[in-house]
C-alpha positions in Angstrom: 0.0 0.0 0.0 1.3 3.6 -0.4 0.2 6.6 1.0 1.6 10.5 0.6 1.5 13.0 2.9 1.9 16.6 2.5 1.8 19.7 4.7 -0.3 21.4 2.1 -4.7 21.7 2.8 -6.8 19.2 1.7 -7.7 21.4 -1.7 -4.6 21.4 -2.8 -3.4 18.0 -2.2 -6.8 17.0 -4.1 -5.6 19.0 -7.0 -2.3 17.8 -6.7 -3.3 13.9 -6.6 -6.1 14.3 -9.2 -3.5 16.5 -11.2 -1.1 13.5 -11.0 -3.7 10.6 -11.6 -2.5 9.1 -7.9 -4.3 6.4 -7.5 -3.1 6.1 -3.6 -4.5 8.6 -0.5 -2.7 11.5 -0.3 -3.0 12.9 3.2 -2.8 16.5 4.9 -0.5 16.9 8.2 -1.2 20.8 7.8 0.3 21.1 11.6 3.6 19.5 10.4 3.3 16.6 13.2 4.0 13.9 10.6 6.7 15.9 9.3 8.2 16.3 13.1 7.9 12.3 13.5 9.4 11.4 10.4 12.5 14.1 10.3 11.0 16.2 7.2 10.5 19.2 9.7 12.4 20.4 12.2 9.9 21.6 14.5 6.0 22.7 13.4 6.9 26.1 13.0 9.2 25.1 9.7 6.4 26.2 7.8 7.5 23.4 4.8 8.3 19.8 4.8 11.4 18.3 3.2 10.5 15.4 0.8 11.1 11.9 2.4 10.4 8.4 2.2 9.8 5.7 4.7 8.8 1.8 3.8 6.8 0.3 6.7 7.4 -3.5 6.8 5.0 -5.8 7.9 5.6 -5.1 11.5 4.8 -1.6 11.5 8.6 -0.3 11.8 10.6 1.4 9.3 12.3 -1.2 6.6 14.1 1.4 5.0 14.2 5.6 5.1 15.6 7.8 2.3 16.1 11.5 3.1 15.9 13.4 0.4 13.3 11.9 -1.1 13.5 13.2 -4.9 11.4 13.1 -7.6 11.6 11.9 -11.6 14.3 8.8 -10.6 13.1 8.1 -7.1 10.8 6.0 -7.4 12.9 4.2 -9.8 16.1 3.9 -7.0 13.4 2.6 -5.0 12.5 0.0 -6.6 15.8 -1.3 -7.6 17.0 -1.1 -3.5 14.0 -3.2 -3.0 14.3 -5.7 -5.6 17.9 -6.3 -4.4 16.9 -8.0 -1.1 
């Protein structure tokens, strides 16, 4: 399963998803907790959230964590790191 989450309102990530054809949920975490919890912000007043990844394995932990996260290869880079195990 993937999910996104961005700091941005819930208008705006619907443009964005339906802009992009996602066909995953793309959440809001307009306070920046998430971003707190996974390292993308600093603190909630950072205004902006750096672009990172985190794969959740079947235990709920973190299997694997790339900081930055980028875009056009990412996805890419991801799945070649997972198809190496």
């Amino acid at each position: 399963m993937v999910i996104g989450c961005s700091n941005d309102d819930q208008a705006k990530n619907a443009a964005f998803a339906l802009n992009n054809s996602f066909e995953f949920p793309l959440l809001c975490d307009t306070d920046l907790s998430v971003a707190v919890a996974y390292g993308a912000a600093d603190d909630a007043t950072a205004g902006k959230a750096a672009r990172v990844a985190a794969l959740i394995d079947e235990e709920q932990k973190i299997a694997y964590y790339w900081a930055p996260a980028g875009k056009g290869e990412f996805p890419a880079a991801v799945l070649a790191t997972l198809s190496a195990e």
